[in-house]
C-alpha positions as CSV (number, residue, x, y, z in Angstrom):
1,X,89.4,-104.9,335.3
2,X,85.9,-106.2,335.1
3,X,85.6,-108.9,333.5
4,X,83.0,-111.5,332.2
5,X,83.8,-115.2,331.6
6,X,82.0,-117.8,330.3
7,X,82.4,-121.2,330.5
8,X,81.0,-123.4,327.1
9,X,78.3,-125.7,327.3
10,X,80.0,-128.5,325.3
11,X,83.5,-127.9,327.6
12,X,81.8,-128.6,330.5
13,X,79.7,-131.2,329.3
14,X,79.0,-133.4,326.4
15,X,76.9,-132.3,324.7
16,X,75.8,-136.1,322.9
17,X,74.9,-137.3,326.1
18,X,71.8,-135.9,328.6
19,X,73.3,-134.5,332.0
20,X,77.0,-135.4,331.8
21,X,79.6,-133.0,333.5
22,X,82.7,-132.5,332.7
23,X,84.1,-133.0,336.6
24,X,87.4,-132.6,335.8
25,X,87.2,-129.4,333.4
26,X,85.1,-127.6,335.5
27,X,87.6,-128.1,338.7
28,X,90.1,-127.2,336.2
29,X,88.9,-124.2,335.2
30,X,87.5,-123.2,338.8
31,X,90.8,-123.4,339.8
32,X,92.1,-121.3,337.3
33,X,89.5,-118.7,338.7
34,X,90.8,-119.1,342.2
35,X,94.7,-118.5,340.9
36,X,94.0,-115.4,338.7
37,X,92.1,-113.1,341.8
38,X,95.0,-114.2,343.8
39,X,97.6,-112.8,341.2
40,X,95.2,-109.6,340.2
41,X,93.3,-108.9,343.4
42,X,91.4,-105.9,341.6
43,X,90.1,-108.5,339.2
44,X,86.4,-108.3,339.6
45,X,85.1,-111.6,338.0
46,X,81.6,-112.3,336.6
47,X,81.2,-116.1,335.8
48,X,78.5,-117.8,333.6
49,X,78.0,-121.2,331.4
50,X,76.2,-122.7,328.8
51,X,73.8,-125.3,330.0
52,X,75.1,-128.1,327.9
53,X,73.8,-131.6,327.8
54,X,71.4,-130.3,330.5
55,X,69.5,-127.8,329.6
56,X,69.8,-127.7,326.1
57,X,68.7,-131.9,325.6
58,X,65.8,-130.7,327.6
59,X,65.1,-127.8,326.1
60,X,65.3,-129.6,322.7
61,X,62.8,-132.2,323.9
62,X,59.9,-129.9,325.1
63,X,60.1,-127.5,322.4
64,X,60.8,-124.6,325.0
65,X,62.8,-122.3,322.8
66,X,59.6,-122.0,320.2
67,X,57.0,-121.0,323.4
68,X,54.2,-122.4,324.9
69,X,50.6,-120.8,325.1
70,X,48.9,-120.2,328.3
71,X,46.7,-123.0,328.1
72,X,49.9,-125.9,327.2
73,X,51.6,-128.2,329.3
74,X,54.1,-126.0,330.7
75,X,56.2,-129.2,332.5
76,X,59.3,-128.7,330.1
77,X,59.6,-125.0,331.4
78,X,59.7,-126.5,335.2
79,X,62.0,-129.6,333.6
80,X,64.4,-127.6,331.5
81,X,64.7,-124.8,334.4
82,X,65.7,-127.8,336.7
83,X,68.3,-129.5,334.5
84,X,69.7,-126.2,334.2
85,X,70.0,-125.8,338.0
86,X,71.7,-128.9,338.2
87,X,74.3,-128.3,336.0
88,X,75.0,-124.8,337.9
89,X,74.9,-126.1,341.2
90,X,78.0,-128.5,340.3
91,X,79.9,-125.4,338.7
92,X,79.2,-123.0,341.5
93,X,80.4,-125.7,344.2
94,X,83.7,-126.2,342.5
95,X,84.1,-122.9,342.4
96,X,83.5,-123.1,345.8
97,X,86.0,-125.5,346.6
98,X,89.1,-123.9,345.2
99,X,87.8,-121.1,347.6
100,X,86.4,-118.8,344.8
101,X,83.4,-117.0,346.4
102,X,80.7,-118.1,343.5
103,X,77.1,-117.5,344.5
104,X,74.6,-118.4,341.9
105,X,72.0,-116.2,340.1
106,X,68.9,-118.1,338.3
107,X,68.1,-115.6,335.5
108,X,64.4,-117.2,334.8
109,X,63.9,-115.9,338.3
110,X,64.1,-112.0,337.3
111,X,64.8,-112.1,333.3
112,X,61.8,-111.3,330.8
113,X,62.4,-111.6,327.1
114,X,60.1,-110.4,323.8
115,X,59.6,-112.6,321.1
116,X,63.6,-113.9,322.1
117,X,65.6,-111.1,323.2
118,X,66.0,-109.9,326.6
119,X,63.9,-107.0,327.5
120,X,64.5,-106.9,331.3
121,X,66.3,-108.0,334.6
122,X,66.4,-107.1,337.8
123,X,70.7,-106.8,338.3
124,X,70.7,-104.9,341.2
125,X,72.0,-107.9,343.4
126,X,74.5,-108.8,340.8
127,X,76.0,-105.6,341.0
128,X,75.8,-105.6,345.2
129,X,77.3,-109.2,344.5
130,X,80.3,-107.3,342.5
131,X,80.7,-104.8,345.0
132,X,81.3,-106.5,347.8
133,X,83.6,-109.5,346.3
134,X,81.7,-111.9,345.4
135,X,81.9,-113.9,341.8
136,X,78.1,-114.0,340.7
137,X,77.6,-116.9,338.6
138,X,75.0,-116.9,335.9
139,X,73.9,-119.6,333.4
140,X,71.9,-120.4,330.2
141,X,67.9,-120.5,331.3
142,X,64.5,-120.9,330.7
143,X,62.7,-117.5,330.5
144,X,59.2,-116.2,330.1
145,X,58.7,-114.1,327.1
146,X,56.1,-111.6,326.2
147,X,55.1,-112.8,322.5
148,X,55.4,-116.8,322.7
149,X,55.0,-117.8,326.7
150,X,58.2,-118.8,326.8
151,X,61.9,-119.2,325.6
152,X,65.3,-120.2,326.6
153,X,67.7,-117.1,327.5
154,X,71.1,-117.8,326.4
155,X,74.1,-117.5,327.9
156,X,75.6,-114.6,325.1
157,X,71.8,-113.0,325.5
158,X,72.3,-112.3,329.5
159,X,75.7,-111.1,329.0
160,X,75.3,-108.6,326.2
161,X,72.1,-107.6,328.1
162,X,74.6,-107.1,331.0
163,X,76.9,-104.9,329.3
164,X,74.4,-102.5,328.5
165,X,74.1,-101.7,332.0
166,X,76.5,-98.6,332.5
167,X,77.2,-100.2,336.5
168,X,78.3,-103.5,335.3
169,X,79.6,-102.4,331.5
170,X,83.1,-105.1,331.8
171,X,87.0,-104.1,329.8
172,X,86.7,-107.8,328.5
173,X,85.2,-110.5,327.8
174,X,86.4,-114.5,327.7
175,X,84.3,-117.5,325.7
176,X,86.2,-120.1,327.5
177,X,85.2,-123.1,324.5
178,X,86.9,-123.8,321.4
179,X,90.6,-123.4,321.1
180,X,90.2,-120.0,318.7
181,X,88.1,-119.2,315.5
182,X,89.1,-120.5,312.5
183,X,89.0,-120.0,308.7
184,X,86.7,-123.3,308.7
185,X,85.2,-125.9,310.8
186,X,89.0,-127.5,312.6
187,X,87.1,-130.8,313.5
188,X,86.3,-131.3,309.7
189,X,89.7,-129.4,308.0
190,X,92.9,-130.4,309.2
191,X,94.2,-127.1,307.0
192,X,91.9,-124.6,309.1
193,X,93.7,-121.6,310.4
194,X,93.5,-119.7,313.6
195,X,92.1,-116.1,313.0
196,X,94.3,-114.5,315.7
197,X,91.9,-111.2,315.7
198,X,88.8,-110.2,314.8
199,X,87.9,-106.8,314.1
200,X,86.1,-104.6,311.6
201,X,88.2,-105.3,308.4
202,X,87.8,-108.9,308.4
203,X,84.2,-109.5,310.4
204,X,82.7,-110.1,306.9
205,X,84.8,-112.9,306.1
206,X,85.1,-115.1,309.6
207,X,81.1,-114.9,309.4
208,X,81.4,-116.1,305.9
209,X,83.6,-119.2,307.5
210,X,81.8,-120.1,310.7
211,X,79.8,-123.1,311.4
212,X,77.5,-124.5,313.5
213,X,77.9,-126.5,316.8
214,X,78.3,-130.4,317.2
215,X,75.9,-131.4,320.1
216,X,72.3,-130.3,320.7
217,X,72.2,-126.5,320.9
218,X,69.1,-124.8,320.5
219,X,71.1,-121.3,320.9
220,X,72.9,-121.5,317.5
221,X,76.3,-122.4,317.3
222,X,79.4,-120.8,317.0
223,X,77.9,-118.5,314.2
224,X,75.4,-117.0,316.6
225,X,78.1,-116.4,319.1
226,X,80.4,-114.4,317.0
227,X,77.4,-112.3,316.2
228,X,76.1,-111.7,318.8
229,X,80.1,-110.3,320.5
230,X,80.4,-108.5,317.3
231,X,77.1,-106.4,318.3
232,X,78.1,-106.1,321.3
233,X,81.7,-104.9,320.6
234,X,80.2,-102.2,317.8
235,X,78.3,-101.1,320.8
236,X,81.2,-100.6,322.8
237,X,84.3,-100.1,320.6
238,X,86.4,-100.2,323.9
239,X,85.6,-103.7,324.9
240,X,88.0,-106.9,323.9
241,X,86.2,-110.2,323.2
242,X,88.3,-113.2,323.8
243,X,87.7,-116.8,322.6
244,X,90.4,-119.6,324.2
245,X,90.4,-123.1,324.8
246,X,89.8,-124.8,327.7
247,X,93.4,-124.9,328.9
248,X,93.6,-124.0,332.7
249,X,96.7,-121.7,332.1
250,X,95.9,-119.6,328.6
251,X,92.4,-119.1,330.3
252,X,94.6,-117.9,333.2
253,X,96.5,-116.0,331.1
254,X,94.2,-114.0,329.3
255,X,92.4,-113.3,333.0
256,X,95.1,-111.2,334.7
257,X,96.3,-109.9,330.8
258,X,99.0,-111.6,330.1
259,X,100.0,-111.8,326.4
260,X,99.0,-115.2,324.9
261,X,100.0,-116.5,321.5
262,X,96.5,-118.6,321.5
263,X,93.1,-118.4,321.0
264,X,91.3,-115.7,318.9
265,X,90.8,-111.8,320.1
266,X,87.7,-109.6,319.0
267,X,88.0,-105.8,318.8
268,X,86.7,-102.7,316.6
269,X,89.5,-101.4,316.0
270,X,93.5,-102.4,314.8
271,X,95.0,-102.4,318.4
């Protein structure tokens, strides 16, 4: 099966603190990677993460998510594209070294967006990428944007753009971040309780529940997140959003399809 994964900004870094990895989690979860396409070898796996304490404490600082006119400073585009990079350079080598073929895509390279919202992208080496068995890795970036000079494309944009391309449309998705979504913010309520699915009878009332995000995030939180997959799974009613922790073996798990008794599962319909 196709699949899309996605690796959270604040798991792989911390998000209170500018340009810290998460070492260990990212080798953590990059080995996951490796063990699920040796268990399901038709697995075809397309990888991306949040930019964290990188991009998004960069982006914060210049202001590049509101746009820049022709005539401004345009050094927190070049700075925020960088800090970026540097995050997905150290995810893309450990993927590398638990021997997952990862090559890296920039998106501000080939992605245009109007007034926010991704408008186009040049996929065709992403899909060769696919074809040929390699694990393209994508990332939250910087983008130029037709209304406001600029904008930062997130992570949930350049996958939902993604899926709307009939060659690359993936069975799944996974949000590798928080352990599940819950009937209220679990860091503040001890009594929050794991919404197990998500689906069209009860979307109302987990986007009545959700909160925001803990670290710097100029992308919108949790609340935007669940949106945005719910959009996307109206659009295609066959495709299961997942949301897990960052546990090396439920993110396993849920890769080759093994039942899990974690985590939170978003579909249209009952099954």
């Amino acid at each position: 099966m196709r699949t899309f994964v996605k690796f959270g900004g604040s798991v792989i870094t911390d998000k209170r603190v500018a340009e810290s990895a998460d070492t260990t989690t990212i080798a953590q979860l990059a080995q996951a990677v490796a063990v699920a396409r040796h268990q399901s070898p038709q697995l075809q796996l397309l990888l991306s993460h949040g930019s964290g304490s990188f991009g998004h404490v960069a982006a914060a600082k210049y202001g590049v998510h509101k746009g820049f006119a022709a005539d401004a400073d345009w050094y927190g585009f070049a700075a925020t594209s960088a800090a970026a990079l540097r995050l997905n350079r150290i995810v893309v080598d450990a993927l590398l070294t638990a021997t997952v073929p990862a090559v890296s895509f920039q998106p501000a390279a080939t992605v245009e967006t109007a007034a926010g919202q991704v408008v186009a992208w040049q996929t065709a080496h992403i899909e060769r990428a696919l074809a040929v068995g390699l694990v393209p890795v994508i990332h939250g970036d910087v983008s130029f944007d037709r209304h406001q000079g600029c904008t930062i494309a997130s992570t949930e944009m350049l996958l939902t753009w993604l899926c709307g391309v009939p060659t690359l449309q993936p069975g799944r998705i996974i949000l590798v971040g928080e352990a599940a979504v819950f009937t209220d913010d679990p860091h503040r309520n001890p009594a929050a309780e794991r919404i197990p699915v998500i689906n069209r009878h009860n979307i109302a009332q987990v986007m009545g529940g959700t909160k925001g995000s803990h670290g710097i995030d100029v992308t919108g939180g949790m609340a935007s997140k669940i949106a945005l997959m719910w959009q996307l799974v109206q659009q295609v009613p066959a495709l299961e959003v997942w949301f897990v922790p960052p546990d090396p073996v439920v993110f396993g798990a849920v890769m080759v399809g093994d039942a899990v008794g974690f985590g939170t599962v978003m579909r249209y319909g009952e099954v």
